[in-house]
VOGU-3710 file (C-alpha; in Angstrom, 3 decimals, decimal comma):
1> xxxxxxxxxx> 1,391/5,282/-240,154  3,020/2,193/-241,583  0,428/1,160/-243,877  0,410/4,672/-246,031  0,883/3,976/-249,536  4,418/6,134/-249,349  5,734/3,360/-247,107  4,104/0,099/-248,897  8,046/-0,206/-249,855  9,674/-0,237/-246,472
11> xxxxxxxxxx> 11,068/-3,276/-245,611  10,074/-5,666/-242,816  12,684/-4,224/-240,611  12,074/-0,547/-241,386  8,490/-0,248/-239,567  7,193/0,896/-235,867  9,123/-0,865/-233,499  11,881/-2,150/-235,671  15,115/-2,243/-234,685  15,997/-0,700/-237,297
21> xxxxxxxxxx> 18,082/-2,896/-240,041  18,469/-5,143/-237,298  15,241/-6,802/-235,738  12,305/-6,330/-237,673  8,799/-5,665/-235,119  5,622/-7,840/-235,884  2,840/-5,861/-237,724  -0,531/-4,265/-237,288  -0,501/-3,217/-233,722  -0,095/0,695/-234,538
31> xxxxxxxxxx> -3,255/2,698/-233,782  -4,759/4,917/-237,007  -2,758/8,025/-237,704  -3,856/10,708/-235,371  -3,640/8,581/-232,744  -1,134/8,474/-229,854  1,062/4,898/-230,083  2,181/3,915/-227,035  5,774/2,262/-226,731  7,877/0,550/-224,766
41> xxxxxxxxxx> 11,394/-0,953/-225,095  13,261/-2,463/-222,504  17,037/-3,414/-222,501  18,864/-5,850/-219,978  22,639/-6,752/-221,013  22,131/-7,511/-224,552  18,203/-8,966/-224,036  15,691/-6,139/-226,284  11,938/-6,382/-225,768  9,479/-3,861/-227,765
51> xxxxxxxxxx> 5,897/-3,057/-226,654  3,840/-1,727/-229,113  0,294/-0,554/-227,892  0,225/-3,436/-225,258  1,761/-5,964/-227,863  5,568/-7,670/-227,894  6,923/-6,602/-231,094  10,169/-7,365/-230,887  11,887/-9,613/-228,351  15,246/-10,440/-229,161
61> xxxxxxxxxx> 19,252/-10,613/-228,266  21,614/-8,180/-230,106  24,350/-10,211/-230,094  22,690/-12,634/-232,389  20,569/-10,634/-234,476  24,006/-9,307/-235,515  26,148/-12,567/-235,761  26,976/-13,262/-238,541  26,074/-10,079/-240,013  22,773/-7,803/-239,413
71> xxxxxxxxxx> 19,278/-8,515/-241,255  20,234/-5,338/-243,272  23,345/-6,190/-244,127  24,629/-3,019/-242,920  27,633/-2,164/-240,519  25,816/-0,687/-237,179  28,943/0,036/-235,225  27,048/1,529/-231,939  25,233/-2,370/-231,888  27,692/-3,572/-229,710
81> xxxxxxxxxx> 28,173/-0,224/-227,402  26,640/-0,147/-223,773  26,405/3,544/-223,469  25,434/5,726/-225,500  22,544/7,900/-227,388  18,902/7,165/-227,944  17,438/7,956/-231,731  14,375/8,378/-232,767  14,223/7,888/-236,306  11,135/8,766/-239,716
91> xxxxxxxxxx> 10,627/8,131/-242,587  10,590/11,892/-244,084  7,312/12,575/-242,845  6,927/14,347/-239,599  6,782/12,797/-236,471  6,189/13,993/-232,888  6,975/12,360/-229,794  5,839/12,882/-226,063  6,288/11,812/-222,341  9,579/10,199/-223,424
101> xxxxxxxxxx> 10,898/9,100/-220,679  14,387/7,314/-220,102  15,119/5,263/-216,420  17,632/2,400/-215,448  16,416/-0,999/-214,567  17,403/-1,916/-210,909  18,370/-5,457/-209,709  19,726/-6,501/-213,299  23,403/-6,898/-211,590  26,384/-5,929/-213,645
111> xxxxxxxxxx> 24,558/-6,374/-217,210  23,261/-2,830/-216,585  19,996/-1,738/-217,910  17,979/1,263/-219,905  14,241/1,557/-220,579  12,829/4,072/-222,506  8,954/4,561/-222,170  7,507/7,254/-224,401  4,520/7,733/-226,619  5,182/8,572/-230,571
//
């Protein structure tokens, strides 16, 4: 629900589809709270793309959204792993997630590959 009146201070790279302190998503493609978002995010080597609802979000490289430093400002020390955890993160509020589901990309070569399609 990014446009409740508890989050009108979030900052551009805090809302759905963010990478969060990182790559901030475009806005206004979440559906109405109550309503089932539908997202996808795809990772090849260090390529990132977001699909909110149908709608690129995010498209980016991690390597330079974090060079010199990230949008945040922050230290993000797994940035630069290949393996690893997925998190789900809120903002307080709760938040429910389902058909999450996590497969590797074939025929990306030795980049290797995750996409995680789930509904939030």
């Amino acid at each position: 629900d990014d446009d409740a009146e508890r989050y009108r201070n979030l900052k551009p790279y805090q809302y759905c589809g963010s990478l969060y302190g990182i790559i901030p998503a475009k806005r206004g493609h979440t559906k109405p709270a109550g309503e089932w978002n539908t997202q996808e995010i795809r990772l090849v080597g260090r390529e990132i793309k977001v699909t909110l609802n149908g709608v690129v979000v995010v498209e980016g490289n991690l390597d330079e959204a974090s060079t010199p430093k990230t949008i945040d400002g922050k230290n993000h020390p797994g940035l630069k792993r290949s393996t690893g955890h997925i998190g789900f993160l809120g903002h307080g509020a709760p938040v429910q997630f389902r058909n999450v589901r996590v497969r590797e990309v074939s025929g990306v070569g030795d980049q290797g590959a995750e996409e995680v399609r789930g509904e939030r």
